[in-house]
C-alpha positions as CSV (number, residue, x, y, z in Angstrom):
1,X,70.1,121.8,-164.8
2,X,73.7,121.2,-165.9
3,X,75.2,121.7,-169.2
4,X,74.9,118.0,-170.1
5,X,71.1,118.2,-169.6
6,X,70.9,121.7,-171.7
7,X,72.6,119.6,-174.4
8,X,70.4,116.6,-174.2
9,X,67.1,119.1,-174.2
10,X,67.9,120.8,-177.3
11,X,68.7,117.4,-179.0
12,X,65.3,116.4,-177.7
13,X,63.6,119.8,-178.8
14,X,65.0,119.3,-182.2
15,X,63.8,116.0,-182.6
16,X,61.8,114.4,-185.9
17,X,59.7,111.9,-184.4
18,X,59.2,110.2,-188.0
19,X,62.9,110.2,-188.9
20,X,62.9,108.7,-185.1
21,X,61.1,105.8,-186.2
22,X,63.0,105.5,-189.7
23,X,66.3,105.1,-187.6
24,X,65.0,102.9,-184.8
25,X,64.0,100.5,-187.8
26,X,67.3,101.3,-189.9
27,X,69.9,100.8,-186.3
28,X,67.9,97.8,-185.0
29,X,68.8,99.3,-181.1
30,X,68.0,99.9,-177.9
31,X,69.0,103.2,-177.6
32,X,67.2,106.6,-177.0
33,X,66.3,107.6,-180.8
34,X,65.4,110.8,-180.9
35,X,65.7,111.6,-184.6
36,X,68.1,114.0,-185.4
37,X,70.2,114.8,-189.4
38,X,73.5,115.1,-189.4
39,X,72.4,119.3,-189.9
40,X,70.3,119.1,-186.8
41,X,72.9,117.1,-184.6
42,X,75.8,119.7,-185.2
43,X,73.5,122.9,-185.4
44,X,72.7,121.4,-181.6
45,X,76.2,120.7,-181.0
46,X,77.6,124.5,-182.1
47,X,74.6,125.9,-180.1
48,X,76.2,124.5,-177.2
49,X,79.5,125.0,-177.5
50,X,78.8,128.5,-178.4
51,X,76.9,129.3,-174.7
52,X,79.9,128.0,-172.8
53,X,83.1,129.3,-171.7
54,X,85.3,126.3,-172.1
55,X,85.6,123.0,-174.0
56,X,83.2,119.9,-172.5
57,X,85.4,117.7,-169.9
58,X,86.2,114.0,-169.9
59,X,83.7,113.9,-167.3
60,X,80.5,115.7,-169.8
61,X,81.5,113.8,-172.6
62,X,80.9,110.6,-170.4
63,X,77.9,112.0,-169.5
64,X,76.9,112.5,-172.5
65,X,77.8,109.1,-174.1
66,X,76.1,107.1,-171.3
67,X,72.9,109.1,-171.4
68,X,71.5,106.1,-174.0
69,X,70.5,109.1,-176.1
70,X,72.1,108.0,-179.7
71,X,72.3,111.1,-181.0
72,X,73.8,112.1,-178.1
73,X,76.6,108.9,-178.4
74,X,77.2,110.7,-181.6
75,X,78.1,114.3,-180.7
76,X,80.0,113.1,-177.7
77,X,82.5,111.5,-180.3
78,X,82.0,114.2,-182.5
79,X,83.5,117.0,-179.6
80,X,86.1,114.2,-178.5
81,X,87.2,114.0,-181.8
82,X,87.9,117.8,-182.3
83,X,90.1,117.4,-179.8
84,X,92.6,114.9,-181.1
85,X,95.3,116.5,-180.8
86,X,95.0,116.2,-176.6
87,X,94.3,112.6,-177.0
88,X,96.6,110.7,-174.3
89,X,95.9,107.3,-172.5
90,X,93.0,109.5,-170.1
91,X,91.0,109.6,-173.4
92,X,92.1,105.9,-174.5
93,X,90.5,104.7,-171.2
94,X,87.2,107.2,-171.6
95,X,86.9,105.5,-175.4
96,X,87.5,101.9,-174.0
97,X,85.0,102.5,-171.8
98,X,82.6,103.5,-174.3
99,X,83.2,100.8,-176.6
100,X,82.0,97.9,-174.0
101,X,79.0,99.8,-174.0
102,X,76.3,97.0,-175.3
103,X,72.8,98.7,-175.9
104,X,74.1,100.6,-179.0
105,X,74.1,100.5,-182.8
106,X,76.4,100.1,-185.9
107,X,76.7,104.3,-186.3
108,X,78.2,104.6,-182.6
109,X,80.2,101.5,-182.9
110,X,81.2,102.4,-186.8
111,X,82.4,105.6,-185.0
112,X,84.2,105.1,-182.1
113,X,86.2,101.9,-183.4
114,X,88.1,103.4,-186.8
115,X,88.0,106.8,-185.7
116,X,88.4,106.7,-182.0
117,X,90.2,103.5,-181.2
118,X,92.2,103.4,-184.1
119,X,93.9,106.5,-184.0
120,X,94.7,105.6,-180.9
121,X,96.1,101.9,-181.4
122,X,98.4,103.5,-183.8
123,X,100.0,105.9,-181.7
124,X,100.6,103.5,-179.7
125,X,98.4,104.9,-176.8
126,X,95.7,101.9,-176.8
127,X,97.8,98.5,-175.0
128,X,97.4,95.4,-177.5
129,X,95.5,93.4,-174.7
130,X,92.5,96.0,-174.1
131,X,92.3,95.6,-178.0
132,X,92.3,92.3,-177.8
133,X,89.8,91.9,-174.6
134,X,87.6,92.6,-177.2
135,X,87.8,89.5,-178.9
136,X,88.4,87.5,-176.0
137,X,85.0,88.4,-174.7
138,X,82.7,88.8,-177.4
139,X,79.7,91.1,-177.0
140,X,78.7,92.0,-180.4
141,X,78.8,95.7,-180.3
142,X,82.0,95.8,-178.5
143,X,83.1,93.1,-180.7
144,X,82.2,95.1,-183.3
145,X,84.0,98.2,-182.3
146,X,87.6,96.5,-181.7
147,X,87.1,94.4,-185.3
148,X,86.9,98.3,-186.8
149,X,89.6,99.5,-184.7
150,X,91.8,97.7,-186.6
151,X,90.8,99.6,-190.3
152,X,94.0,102.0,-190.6
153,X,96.1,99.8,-189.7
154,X,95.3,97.0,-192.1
155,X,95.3,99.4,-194.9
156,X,98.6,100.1,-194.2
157,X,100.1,96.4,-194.0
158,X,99.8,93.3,-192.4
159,X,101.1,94.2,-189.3
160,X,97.1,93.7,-187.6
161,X,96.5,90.6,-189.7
162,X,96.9,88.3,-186.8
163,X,94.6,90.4,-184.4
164,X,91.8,90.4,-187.3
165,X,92.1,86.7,-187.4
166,X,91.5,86.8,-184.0
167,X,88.6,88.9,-184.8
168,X,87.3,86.3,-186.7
169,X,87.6,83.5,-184.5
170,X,84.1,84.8,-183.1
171,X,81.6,84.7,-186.5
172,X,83.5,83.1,-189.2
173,X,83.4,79.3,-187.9
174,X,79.9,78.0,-187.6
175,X,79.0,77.2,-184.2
176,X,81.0,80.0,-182.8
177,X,79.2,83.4,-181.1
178,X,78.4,85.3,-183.9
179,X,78.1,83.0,-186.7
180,X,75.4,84.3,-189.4
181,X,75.1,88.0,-187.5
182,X,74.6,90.1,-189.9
183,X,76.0,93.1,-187.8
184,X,79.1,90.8,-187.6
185,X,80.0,89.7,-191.0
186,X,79.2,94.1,-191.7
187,X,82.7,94.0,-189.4
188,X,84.7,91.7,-190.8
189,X,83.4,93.2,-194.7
190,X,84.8,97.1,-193.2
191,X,87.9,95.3,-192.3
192,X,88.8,93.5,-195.0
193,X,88.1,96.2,-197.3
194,X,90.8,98.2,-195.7
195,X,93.0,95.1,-196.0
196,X,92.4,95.2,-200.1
197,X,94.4,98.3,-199.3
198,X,97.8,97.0,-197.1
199,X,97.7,93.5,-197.4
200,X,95.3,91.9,-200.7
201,X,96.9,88.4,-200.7
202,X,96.1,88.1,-197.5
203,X,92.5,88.8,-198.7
204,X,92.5,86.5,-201.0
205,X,94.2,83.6,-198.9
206,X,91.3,84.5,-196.3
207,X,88.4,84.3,-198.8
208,X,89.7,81.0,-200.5
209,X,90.0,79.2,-196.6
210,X,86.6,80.8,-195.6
211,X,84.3,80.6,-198.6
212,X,82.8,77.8,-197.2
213,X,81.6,79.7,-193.8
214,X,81.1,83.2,-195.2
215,X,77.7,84.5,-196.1
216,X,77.1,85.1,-200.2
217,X,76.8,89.1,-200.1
218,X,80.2,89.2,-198.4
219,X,82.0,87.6,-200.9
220,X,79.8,89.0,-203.5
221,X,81.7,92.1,-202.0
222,X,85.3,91.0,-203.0
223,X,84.6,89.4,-206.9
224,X,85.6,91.9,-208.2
225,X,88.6,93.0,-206.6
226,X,89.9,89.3,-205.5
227,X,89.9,86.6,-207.6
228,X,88.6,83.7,-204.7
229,X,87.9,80.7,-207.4
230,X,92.0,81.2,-208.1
């Protein structure tokens, strides 16, 4: 048995079987649910890390993430994460790898796109066209994942404006991919909320072009803090 396998056991030992079947209904995936709290996933996690000699490699953290477990997605970004500061373009192509992962859920993606990807993007360790493969190629999860890589910097400016209407191309027209996705529209409500932040007339220019296509809880979203009648 390897480490990676330890890991998964106690995950699986810890499990809730009715929280499991709470958050198959609540992520609406095809992932391993195993049913796991926040407490249980890192009392797991610190159990593990506390029986080995060394931090997990690129290579168990892979593992780990492709093991379909969820709660296993989880702690792998967790560790990666607690190691930021070695974060180079080896870890930007383990995280791009991850994020075309398809069988997953909006707590994985919701993860690894702000605070994975993101990070990353504006170091300038993540190249512009694997962000923007992302919306080349829709696949909703990945999709998902690149739209949310784009949080910090939007908040900051308008510098990713262009790449979020890019985004958008995919589920704000109807007709196109992921036109009335709910798990879509969530992306594009994340990011513009950290747009209210960097760039808010560009919110409101975006609303007022788009009210038409955009679903009523979305822009229920923004009334109070944009003004879209004008």
């Amino acid at each position: 048995m390897t480490d990676v396998d330890a890991l998964l056991g106690d995950l699986r030992s810890r499990s809730d079987p009715v929280l499991a079947r709470r958050l198959r209904a609540r992520y609406k995936t095809a992932e391993t649910v195993v049913g796991l709290d926040a407490a249980a996933l890192k009392g797991a996690v610190a159990a593990w890390l506390a029986r080995r000699d060394a931090a997990p490699t690129l290579a168990e953290l892979d593992r780990l993430f492709r093991s379909g477990v969820c709660e296993a997605r989880l702690a792998a970004m967790e560790l990666a994460l607690a190691r930021r500061a070695e974060w180079d373009r080896g870890w930007a192509d383990l995280f791009v790898g991850w994020a075309w992962t398809e069988e997953t859920s909006w707590p994985v993606a919701d993860v690894l796109g702000p605070r994975l990807l993101g990070p990353l993007w504006l170091a300038g360790q993540l190249d512009a066209d694997r962000l923007e493969e992302f919306a080349r190629r829709p696949r909703l999860w990945p999709w998902r994942t690149g739209m949310t890589a784009l949080v910090a910097g939007l908040s900051r400016g308008e510098g990713d404006w262009p790449l979020f209407e890019r985004f958008c191309e995919s589920c704000v027209p109807r007709g196109s991919p992921f036109h009335g996705e709910r798990a879509a529209f969530n992306g594009v409500r994340t990011a513009l909320r950290a747009a209210l932040k960097g760039c808010p007339a560009r919110v409101r220019d975006f609303l007022d072009r788009h009210e038409p296509e955009l679903p009523g809880y979305l822009l229920m979203a923004f009334k109070r803090e944009v003004d879209i009648d004008g």
